[in-house]
N, C-alpha and C positions, 0 to 999 in steps of 0.2 A: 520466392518471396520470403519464407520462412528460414532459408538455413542460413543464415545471419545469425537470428533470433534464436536457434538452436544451438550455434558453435558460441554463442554468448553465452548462453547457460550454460552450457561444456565445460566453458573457460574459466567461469564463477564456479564452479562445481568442486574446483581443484585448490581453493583459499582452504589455508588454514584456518578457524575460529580465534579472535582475536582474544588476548587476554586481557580480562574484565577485572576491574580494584575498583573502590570506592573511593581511595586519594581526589581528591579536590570539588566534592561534593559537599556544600554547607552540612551543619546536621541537621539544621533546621528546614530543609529542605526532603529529606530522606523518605521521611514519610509520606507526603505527598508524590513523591517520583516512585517510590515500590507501589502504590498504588494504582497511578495510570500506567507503569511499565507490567503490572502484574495482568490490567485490564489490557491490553495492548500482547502482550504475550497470548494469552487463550484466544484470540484473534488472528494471531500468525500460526497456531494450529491445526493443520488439517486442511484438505481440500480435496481427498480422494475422490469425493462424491461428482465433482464436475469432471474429473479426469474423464472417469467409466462414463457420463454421457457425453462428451467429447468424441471418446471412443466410438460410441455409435453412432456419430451424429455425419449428416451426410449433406450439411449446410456449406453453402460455395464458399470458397477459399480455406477451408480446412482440409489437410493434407497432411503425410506420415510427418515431415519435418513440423509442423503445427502444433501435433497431438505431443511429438516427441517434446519440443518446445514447454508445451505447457505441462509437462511432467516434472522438466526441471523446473519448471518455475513455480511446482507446487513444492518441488525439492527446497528450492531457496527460501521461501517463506519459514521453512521447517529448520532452515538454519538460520534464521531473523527468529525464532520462537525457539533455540536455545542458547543465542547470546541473549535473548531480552529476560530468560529464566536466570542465566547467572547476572545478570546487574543485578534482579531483584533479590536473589539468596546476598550477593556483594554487600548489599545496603543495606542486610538484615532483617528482609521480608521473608514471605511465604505465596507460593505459587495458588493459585485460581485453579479450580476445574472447571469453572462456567461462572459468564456474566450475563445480568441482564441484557446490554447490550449486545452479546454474542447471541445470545436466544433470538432477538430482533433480526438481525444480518441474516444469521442463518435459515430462522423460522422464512422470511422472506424470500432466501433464495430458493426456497426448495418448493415455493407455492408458484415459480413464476417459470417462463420458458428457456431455454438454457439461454440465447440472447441478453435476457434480462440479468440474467445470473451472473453471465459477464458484465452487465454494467452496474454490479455492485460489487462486485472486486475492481470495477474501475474508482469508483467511489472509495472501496476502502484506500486504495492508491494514495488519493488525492488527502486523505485524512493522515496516511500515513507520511507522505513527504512533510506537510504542513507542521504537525506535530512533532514529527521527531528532528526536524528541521528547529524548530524554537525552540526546542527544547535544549540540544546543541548549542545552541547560539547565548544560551545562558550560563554553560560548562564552562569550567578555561581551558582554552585550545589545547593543554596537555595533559588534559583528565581523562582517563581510560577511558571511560563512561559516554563522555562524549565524542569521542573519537569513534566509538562503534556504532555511535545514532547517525553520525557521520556517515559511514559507511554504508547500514542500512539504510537511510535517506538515500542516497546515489544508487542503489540496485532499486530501491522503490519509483524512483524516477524514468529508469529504463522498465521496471512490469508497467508504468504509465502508459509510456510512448508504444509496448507491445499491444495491449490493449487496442490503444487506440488503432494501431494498423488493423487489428480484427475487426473493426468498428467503421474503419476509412473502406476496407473492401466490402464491407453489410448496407451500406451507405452509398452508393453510385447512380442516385434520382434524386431529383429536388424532394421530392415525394417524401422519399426513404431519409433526405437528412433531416428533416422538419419535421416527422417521427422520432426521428433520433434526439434532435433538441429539444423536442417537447418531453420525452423518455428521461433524456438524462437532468435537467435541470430538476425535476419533482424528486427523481431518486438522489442525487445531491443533495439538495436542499435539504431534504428528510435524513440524510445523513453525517450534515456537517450541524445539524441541531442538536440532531441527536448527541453526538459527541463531543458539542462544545457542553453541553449541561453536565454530561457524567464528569470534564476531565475540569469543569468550573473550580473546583478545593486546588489543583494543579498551577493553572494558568494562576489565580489569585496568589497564591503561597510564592509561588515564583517570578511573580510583578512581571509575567507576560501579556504584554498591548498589542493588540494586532489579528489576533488568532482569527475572529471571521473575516476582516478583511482577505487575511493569508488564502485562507481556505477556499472564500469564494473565487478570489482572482487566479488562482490553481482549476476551478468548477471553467471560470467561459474559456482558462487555456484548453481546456481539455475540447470543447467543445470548437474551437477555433481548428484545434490540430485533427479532427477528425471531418469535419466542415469541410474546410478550407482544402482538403487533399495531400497535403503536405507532407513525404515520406523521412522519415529521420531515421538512418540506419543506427545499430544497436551501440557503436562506440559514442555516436552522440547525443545520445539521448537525455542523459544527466543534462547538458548544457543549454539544449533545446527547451527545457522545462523550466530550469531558473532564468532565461535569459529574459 
């Protein structure tokens, strides 16, 4: 089930890092975007900590191709967190060591069982297509900047759909998925609050409409795709997510 999801990471593994200019970013605009890109950066930071209990972890359907899997996929976060460090140096910011919001996530993930831990990196997912997805949509199509949120969006689309397959095999009783939607809908919710209030200077400066709509209609996909049983190998997974 997994070596899909593993030679997918492989395959991503082997991109160059795109090159990052501020050309066709308002300036009016700058400040606002270093700020959620900076908040947004110390988020795609780090995940060693789930790796090593992954590692131990003797929960069905996890397997060498799994473990391996989510190693590059703590890899690729880590390359999503040093293109989102040069947009924000590009634009004439300065990097974050810690946000409040990163204290939350994290504080969170480390009080709860590794299960749960994955469904707030399922959640950050979902905050991350959304976001860096309008955000995008506000760039012009031939602005660096948005070209690489671009980008990043389309791998954050497939961590979705990986998730969710972790989620589709933890989930096989009526039982276990009406745990699971009652699980995921509070840790969502709590999460796309949370992050429409911090990135509100954002959304406003950039006359973005739509953001909780965005966000929650991404929340019952997720919950639909892991629900419903529905398997999406790793090249379509971007498609499966917007369609």
């Amino acid at each position: 089930m997994w070596s899909p999801w593993r030679r997918h990471f492989e395959d991503n593994a082997r991109r160059p890092l795109p090159a990052i200019a501020a050309e066709g970013v308002p300036e009016a605009w700058r400040a606002p975007l270093v700020r959620s890109l900076a908040i947004f950066q110390v988020g795609e930071s780090g995940e060693g900590r789930i790796v090593r209990e992954v590692e131990r972890s003797r929960l069905a359907g996890i397997d060498a191709d799994y473990r391996a899997a989510l190693k590059l996929f703590v890899k690729e976060e880590g390359r999503h967190a040093r293109i989102l460090a040069a947009m924000v140096r590009a634009l004439g910011g300065s990097l974050r060591r810690t946000t409040w919001t990163d204290h939350l996530f994290v504080g969170g993930r480390r009080l709860l069982g590794l299960r749960l831990k994955l469904l707030v990196l399922l959640a950050a997912e979902v905050i991350g297509i959304s976001f860096y997805g309008l955000l995008a949509e506000r760039l012009q199509n031939d602005c660096p900047i948005g070209q690489a949120l671009r980008e990043i969006c389309g791998d954050e689309e497939a961590h979705l759909e990986f998730h969710a397959a972790f989620f589709r095999g933890q989930t096989t009783s009526p039982w276990r998925r009406a745990v699971f939607s009652a699980a995921w809908f509070s840790v969502a919710a709590a999460a796309c609050a949370v992050v429409l209030v911090d990135h509100r200077p954002t959304l406003r400066a950039l006359a973005i409409e739509g953001a909780p709509r965005r966000l929650w209609g991404l929340v019952t996909t997720v919950r639909r795709r892991v629900c419903g049983g529905e398997v999406v190998a790793p090249a379509d997974a971007r498609a499966s997510v917007t369609a």
